[in-house]
Backbone as a ProteinNet text record, in pm:
[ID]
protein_1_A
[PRIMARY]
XXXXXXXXXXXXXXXXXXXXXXXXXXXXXXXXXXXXXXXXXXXXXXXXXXXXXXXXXXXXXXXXXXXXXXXXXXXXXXXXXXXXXXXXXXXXXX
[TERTIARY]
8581.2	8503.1	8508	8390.6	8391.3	8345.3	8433.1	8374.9	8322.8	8255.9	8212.1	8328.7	8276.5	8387.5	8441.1	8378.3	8465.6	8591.6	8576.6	8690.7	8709.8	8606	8610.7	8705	8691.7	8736.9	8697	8719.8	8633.8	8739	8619.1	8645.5	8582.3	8704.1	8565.5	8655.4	8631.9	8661.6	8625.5	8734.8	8687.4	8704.7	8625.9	8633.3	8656.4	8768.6	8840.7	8906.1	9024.5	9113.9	9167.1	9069	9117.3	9146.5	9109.6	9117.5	9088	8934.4	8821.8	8867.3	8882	8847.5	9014.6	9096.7	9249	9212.6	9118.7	9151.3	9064.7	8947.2	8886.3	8934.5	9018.2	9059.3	9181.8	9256	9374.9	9339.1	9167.8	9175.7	9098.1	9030.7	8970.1	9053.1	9160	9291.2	9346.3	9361.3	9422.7	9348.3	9238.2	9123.8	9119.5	9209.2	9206.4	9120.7	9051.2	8987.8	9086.5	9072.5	9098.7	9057.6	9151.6	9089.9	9122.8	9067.3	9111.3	9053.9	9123.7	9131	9126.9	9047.9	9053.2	9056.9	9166.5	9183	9169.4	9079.2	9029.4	9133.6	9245.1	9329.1	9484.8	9515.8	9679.5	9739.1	9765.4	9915	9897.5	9769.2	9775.5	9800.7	9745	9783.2	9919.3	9966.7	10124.8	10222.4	10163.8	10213.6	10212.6	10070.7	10082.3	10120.5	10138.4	10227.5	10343.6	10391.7	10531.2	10566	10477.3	10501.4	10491.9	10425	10423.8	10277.3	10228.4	10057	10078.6	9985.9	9970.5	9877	9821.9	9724.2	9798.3	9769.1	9848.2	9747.9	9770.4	9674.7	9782.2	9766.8	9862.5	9795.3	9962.3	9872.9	9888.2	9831	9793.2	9878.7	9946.8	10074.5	10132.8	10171.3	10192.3	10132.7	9994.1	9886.9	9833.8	9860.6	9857.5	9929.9	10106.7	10205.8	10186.2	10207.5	10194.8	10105.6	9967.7	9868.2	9901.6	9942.3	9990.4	10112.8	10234.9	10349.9	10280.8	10162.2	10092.7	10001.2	10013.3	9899.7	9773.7	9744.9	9577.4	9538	9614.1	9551.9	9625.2	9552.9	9617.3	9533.6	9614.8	9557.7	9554	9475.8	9441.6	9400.2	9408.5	9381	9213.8	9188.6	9052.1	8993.8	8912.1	8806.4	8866.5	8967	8981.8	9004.4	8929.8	8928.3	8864.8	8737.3	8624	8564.3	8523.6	8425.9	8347.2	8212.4	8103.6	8161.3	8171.2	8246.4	8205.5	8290.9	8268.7	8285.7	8176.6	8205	8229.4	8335.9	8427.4	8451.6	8369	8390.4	8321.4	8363.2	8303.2	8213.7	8313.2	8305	8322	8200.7	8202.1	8200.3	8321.8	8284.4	8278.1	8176.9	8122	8156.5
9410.6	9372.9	9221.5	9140.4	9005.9	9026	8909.1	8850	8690	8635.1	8500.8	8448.5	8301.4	8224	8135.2	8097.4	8051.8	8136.9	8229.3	8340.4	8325.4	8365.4	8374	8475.4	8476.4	8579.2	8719.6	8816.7	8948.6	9036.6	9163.3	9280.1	9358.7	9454.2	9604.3	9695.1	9824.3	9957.5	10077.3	10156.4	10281.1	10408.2	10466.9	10569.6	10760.7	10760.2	10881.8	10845.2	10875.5	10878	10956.2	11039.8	11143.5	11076.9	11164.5	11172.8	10974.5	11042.9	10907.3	10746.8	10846.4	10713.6	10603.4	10705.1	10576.8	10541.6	10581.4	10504.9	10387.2	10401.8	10265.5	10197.1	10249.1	10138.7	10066.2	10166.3	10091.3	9963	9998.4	9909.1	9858.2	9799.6	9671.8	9615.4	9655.8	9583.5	9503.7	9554.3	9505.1	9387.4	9366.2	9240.6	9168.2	9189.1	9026.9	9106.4	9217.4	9206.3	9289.1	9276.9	9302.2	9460.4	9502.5	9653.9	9695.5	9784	9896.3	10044	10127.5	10246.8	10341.7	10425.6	10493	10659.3	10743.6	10867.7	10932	11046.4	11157.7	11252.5	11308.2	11373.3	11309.5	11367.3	11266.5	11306.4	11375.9	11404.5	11305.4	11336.9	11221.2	11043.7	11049.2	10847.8	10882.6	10973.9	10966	10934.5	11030.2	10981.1	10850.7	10854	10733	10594.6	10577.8	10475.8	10490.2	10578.9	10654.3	10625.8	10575.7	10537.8	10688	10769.8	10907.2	10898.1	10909.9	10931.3	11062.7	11181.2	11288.9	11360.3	11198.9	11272.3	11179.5	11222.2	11209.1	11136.4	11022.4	10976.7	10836.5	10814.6	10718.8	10576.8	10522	10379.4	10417.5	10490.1	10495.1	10488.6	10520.9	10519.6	10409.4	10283.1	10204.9	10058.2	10094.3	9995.3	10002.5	10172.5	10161.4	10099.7	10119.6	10046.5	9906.4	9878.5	9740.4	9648.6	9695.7	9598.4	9617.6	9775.7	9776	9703.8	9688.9	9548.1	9444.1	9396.7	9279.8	9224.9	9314	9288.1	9343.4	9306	9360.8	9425.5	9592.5	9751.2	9789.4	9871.2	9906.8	10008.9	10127.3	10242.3	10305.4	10340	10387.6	10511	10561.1	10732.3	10684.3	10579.4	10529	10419.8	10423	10307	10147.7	10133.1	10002.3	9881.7	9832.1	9672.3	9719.3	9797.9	9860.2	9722.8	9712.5	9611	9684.1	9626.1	9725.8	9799	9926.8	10034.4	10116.2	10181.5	10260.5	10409.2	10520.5	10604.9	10717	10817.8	10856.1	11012.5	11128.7	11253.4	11317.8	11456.1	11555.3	11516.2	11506.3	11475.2	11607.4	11651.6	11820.6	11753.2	11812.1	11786.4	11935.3	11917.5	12007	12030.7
10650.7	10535.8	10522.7	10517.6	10443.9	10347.3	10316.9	10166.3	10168.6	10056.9	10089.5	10099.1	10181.3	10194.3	10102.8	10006.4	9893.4	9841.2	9816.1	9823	9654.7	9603.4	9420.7	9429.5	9301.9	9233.8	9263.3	9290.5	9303.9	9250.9	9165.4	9068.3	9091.7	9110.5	9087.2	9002	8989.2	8941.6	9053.8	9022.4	9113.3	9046.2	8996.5	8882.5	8967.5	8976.8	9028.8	9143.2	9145.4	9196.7	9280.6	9360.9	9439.5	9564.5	9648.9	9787	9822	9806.8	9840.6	9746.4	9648.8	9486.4	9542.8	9618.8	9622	9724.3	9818.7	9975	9951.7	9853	9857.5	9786.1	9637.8	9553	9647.1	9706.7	9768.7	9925	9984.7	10088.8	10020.5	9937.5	9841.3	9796.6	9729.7	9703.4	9789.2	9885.3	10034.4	10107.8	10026	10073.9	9983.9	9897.5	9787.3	9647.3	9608.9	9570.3	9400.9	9280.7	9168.2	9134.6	9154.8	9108.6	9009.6	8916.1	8817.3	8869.4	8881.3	8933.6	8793.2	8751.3	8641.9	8696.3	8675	8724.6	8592.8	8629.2	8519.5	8502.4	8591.4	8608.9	8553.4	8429.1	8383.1	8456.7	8531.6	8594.2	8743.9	8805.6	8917.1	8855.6	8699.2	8720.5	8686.6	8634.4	8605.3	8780.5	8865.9	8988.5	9050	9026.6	9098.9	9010.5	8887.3	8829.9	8807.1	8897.7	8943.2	9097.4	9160.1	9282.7	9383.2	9340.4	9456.3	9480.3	9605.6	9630.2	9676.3	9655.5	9716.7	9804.4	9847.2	9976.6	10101.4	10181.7	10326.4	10391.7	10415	10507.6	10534.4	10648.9	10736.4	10654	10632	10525	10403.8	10434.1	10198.7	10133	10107.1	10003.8	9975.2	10155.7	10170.6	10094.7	10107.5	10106.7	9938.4	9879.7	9774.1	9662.8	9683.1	9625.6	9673	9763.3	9781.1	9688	9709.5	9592.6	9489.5	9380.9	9306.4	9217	9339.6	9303.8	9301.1	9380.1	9348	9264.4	9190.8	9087.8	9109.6	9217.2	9249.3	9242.4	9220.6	9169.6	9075.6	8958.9	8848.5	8812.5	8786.1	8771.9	8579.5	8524.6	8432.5	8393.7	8308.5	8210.6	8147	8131	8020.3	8126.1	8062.7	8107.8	8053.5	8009.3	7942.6	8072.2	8101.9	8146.3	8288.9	8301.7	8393.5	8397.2	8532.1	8580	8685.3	8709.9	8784.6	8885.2	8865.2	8913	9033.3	9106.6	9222.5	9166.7	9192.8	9111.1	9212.4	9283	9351.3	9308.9	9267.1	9225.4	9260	9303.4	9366.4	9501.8	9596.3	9697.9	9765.4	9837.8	9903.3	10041	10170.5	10290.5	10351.4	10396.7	10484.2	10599.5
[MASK]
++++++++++++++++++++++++++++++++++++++++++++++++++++++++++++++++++++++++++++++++++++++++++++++

């Protein structure tokens, strides 16, 4: 992924937190970029601002805590501090 080369500031949101909604909030994070992650499910943001991810995918967990200690991802129950958002639910694979 690039980004411009001035290297502003960049924000997004990723609205669900499943499967899909952490792998992008967690590798946008991982590129500098400001995330808020808003999970519809309390018991998953309870995990994961608990430090447990529960999908398995090589990386993730890693890449998720990490931005998270860094500031750059922060996960939420509400919409409070949403910026133009990635919207991440009901994802059917076939």
């Amino acid at each position: 992924m690039c980004f411009l080369a001035e290297r502003r500031s960049l924000k997004a949101s990723v609205i669900g937190l499943g499967y899909l909604g952490s792998c992008i909030a967690a590798m946008l994070a991982d590129r500098g970029v400001d995330v808020v992650g808003v999970g519809t499910d309390p018991q998953l943001v309870e995990e994961l601002n608990n430090g447990h991810c529960r999908f398995h995918e090589t990386g993730l967990a890693e890449m998720f805590f990490r931005n998270t200690a860094a500031g750059r991802l922060s996960v939420r129950p509400d919409y409070t501090g949403v910026v133009g958002a990635i919207l991440c639910r009901n994802v059917v694979w076939q």
